[in-house]
C-alpha positions in Angstrom: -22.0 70.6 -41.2 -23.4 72.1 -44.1 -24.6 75.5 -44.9 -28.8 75.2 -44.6 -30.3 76.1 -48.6 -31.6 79.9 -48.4 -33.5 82.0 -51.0 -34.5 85.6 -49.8 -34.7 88.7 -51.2 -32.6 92.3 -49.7 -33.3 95.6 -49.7 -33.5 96.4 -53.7 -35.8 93.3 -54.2 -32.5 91.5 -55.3 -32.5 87.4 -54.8 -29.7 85.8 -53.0 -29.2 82.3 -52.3 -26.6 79.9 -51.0 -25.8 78.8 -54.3 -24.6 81.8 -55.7 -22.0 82.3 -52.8 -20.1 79.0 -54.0 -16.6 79.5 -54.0 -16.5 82.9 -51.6 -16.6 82.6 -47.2 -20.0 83.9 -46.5 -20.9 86.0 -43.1 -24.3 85.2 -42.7 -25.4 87.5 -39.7 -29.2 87.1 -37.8 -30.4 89.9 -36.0 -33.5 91.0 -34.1 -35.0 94.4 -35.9 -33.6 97.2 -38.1 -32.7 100.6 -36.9 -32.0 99.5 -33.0 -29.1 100.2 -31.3 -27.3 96.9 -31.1 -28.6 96.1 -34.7 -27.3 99.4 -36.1 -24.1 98.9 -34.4 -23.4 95.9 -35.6 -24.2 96.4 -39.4 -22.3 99.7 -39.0 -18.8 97.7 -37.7 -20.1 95.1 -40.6 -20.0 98.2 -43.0 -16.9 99.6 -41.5 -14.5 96.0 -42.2 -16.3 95.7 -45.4 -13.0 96.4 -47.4 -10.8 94.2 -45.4 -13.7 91.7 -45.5 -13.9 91.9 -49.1 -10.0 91.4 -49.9 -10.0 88.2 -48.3 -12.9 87.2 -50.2 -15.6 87.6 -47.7 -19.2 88.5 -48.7 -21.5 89.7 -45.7 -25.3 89.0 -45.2 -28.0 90.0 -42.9 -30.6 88.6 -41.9 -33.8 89.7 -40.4 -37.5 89.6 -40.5 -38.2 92.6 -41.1 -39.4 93.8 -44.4 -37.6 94.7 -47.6 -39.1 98.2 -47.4 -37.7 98.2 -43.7 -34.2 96.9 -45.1 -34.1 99.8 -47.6 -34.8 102.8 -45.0 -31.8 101.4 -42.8 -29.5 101.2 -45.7 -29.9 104.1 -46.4 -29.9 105.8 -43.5 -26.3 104.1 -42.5 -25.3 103.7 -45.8 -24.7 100.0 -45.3 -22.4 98.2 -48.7 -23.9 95.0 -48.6 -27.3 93.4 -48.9 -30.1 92.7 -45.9 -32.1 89.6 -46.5 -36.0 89.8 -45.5 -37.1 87.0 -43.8 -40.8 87.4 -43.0 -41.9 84.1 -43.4 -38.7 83.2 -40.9 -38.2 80.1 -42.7 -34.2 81.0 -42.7 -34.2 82.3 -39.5 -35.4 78.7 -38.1 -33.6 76.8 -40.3 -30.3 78.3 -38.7 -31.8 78.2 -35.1 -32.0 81.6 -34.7 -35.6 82.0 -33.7 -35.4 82.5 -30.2 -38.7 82.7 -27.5 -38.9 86.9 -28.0 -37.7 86.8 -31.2 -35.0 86.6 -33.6 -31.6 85.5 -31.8 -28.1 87.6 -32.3 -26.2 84.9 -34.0 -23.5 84.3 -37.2 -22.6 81.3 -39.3 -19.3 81.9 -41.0 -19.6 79.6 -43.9 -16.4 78.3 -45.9 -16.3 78.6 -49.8 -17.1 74.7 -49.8 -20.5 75.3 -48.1 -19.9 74.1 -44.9 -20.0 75.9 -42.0 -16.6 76.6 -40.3 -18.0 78.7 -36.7 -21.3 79.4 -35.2 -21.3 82.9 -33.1 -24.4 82.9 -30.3 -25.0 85.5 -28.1 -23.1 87.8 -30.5 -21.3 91.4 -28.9 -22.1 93.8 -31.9 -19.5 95.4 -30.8 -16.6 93.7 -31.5 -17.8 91.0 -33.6 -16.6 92.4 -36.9 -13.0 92.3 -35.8 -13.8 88.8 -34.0 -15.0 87.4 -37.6 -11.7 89.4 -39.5 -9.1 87.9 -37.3 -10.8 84.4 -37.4 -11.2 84.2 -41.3 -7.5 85.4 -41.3 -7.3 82.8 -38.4 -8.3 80.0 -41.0 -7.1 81.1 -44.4 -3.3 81.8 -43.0 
């Protein structure tokens, strides 16, 4: 399946699309709201297996409604070392199906350097998810 087209902006008013990404594996991460617990631990274990992530070509996205303003604050306060996308309009949040009934859904695409989606994460542990994501990139790349 292919990656779904995105254009959003993160937390420095920056635009990212799917485009750009050609050629790297792309994280693309949904959660519910910044600066909750399960949300902040997340992005921090995100933050945390950034280098490892990084050195086998990974590049790591959030996603959530919230606004770009919002985005800054909690990059800042965590110092997080890669960009949170602003969905407002939620037009990337449904296109990935991760608009659920109370709100935006817990839920990953690992997409491949082709485009096309390799693994879809639901009901996401924040937890250990990081580590889940490392060992299966290193899963598919070995």
């Amino acid at each position: 399946m292919k990656a779904k087209y995105f254009r959003l902006s993160d937390q420095n008013n920056t635009i990212h699309t799917l485009k750009q990404y050609r050629g790297k594996w792309i994280v693309l991460y949904f959660y519910p709201k910044d600066d909750t617990p399960g949300c902040t631990i997340e992005a921090c274990k995100f933050r945390d297996s950034f280098k490892e992530l990084q050195q086998l070509g990974v590049v790591i996205l959030g996603v959530s409604k919230d606004s770009v303003l919002s985005h800054k604050k909690f990059v800042e306060k965590y110092h997080l070392n890669f960009p949170i996308l602003s969905d407002e309009s939620k037009e990337t949040i449904k296109a990935y199906d991760a608009q659920g009934i109370l709100g935006t859904l817990r839920k990953t695409y690992l997409i491949d350097p082709n485009g096309d989606v390799k693994k879809v994460y639901d009901n996401v542990n924040p937890t250990i998810h990081a580590g889940e994501i490392l060992r299966d990139i290193q899963g598919m790349q070995a």
